[in-house]
N, C-alpha and C positions, 0 to 999 in steps of 0.2 A: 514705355513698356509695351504697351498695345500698339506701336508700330515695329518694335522688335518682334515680337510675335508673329504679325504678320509676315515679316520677311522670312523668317523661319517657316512659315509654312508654304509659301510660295517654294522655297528653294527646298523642301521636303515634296512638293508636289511638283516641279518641274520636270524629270525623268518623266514620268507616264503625256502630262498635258502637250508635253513639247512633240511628242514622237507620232507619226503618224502610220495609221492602218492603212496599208497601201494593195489593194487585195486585186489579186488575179481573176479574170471574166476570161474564158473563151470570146476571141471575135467574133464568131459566128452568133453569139447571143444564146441565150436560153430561155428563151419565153415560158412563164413569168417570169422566169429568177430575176434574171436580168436580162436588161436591153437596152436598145435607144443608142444616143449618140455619150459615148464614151461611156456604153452602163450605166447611165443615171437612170434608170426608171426599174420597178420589178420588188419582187416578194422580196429577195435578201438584201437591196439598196434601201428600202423602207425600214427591214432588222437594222440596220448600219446605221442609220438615218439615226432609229432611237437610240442605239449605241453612245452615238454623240453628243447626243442630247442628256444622256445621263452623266456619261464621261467626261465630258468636254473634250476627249477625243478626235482628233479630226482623221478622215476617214477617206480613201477614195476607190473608185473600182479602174482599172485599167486592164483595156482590152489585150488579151496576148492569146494567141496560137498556143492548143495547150500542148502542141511540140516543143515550144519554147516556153513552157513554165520554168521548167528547171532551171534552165539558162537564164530567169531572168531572176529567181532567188539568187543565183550565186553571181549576179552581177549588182547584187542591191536597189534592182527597179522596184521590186518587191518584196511584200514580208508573209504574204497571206493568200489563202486561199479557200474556197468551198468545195469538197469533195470530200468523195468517200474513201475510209481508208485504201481501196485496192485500188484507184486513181490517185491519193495522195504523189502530188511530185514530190522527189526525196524526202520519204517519209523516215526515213532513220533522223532527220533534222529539223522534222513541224513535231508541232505540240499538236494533238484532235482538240478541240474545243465542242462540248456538244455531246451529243449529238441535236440540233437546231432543226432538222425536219427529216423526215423521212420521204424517201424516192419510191412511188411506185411504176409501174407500168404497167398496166391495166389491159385488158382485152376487151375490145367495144366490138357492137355486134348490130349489126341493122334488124329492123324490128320482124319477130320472126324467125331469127336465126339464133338466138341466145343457146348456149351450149352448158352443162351441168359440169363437164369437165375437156381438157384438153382433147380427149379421146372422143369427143363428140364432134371436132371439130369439122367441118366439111363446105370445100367451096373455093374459094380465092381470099387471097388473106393479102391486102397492104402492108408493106412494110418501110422501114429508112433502107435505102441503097446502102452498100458499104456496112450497114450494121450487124453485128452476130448476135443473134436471139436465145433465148434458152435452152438446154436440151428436148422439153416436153413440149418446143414447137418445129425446131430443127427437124426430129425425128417425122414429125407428121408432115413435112415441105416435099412435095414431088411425090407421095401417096395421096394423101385423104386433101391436100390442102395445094391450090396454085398461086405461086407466091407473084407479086405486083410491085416492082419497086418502084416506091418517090424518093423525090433528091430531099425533100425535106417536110416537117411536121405538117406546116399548112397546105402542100403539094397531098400527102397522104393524106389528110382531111377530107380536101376537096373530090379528089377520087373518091370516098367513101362515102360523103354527100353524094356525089353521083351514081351511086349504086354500081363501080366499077369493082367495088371489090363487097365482100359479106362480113371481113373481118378487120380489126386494126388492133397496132399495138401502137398506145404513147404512152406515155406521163400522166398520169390519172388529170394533175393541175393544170397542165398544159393542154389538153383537151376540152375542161372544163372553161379556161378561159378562153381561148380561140373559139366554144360554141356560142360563150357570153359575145364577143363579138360581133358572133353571126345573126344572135337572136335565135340558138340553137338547143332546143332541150335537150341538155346531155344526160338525164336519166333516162329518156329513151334506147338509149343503143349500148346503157353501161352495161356487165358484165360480173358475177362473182372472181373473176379467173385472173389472178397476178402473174402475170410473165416474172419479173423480177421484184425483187425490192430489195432495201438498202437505206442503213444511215447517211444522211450527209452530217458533215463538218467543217466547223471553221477551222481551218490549218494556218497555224503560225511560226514559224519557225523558232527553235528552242531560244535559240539570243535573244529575240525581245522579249524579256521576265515582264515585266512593265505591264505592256500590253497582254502579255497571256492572262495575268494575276486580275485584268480588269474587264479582259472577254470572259472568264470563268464565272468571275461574279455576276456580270449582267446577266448571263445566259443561265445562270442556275437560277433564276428566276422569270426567265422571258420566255415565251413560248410564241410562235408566228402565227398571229391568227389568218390563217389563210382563208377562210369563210368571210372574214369582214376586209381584208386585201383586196380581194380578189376584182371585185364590183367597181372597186374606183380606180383601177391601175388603168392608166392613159392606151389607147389604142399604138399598137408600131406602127412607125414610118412606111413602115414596106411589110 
């Protein structure tokens, strides 16, 4: 009887244990989110990580170009993804799961230069190349503000460690962990002033029931502690 039992529950629990969360990363990395070689390391690899461990879910992050997100849902490399809904790819076909943390963008300021509000702003402002910023900074760009592009976050850092620019915009976490790095106090240069912000989410596409039925449950009880993450996540390669 008690091996009948068991086989019955195995083969009631086969659908979900068998199927894998196979989730989309940007190649270029998102420090912390993720990074490292094939996305194993970072804030949402460590969610996943305990994911697994409650589930018994197996789980993986693969790197993809987020021009070819889409193309790679509807080629079945993947089922998942982190993003917000106005980046979700083919969002009329993910489930949001979440929302699992919020995105800020934060306006850091070298010491001295701290501003009450965007209309204070004045000087040279760092920015990502390629990026579009919010209107309440856009408008102040080529008046009150001389914009400075870097190709990328720790590019834009290190200019503003060097006193090349007065102003920056990142990712509040992303900041806070590239100054842990540095051995950089980042309440020195933080700021009141949100450029953006924004839910993220786990997107899954509506066909796997399985897997949404056992993200929703985890995560309505998990919350990312990014304050005790933060400290022990491994340095990048590069």
């Amino acid at each position: 009887m008690r091996v009948a039992l068991f086989t019955i529950m195995a083969f009631w629990f086969l659908p979900v244990s068998s199927q894998t969360l196979q989730i989309m990363g940007s190649d270029d990395s998102f420090l912390p989110f993720y990074y490292g070689h094939n996305l194993n390391q970072g804030i949402f690899v460590e969610a996943i990580r305990d994911f697994t461990t409650e589930t018994g879910i197996a789980a993986d992050f693969l790197p993809m170009a987020r021009k070819r997100q889409a193309w790679a849902l509807q080629r079945g490399l993947a089922n998942a993804v982190f993003a917000s809904p106005r980046w979700m790819p083919l969002p009329d076909q993910m489930h949001a799961v979440g929302p699992v943390l919020t995105w800020r963008d934060r306006v850091f300021a070298l010491p001295g230069r701290q501003a009450d509000s965007f209309d204070d702003l004045q000087g040279n402002i760092c920015l990502r190349r390629w990026f579009v910023y919010s209107d309440q900074l856009e408008r102040r760009i080529g008046s009150q503000l001389v914009r400075q592009d870097a190709y990328s976050a720790q590019h834009m850092l290190l200019m503003f460690l060097h006193k090349r620019c007065d102003y920056i915009v990142m990712n509040e976490t992303e900041f806070r962990f590239l100054a842990l790095l540095g051995d950089v106090d980042h309440e020195r240069y933080s700021t009141e002033l949100i450029a953006a912000e924004w839910p993220v989410y786990l997107g899954i596409l509506k066909t796997e029931a399985a897997l949404i039925e056992a993200a929703e449950s985890f995560f309505a009880t998990y919350s990312i502690d990014v304050e005790t993450l933060l400290p022990k996540l491994p340095r990048p390669d590069r």
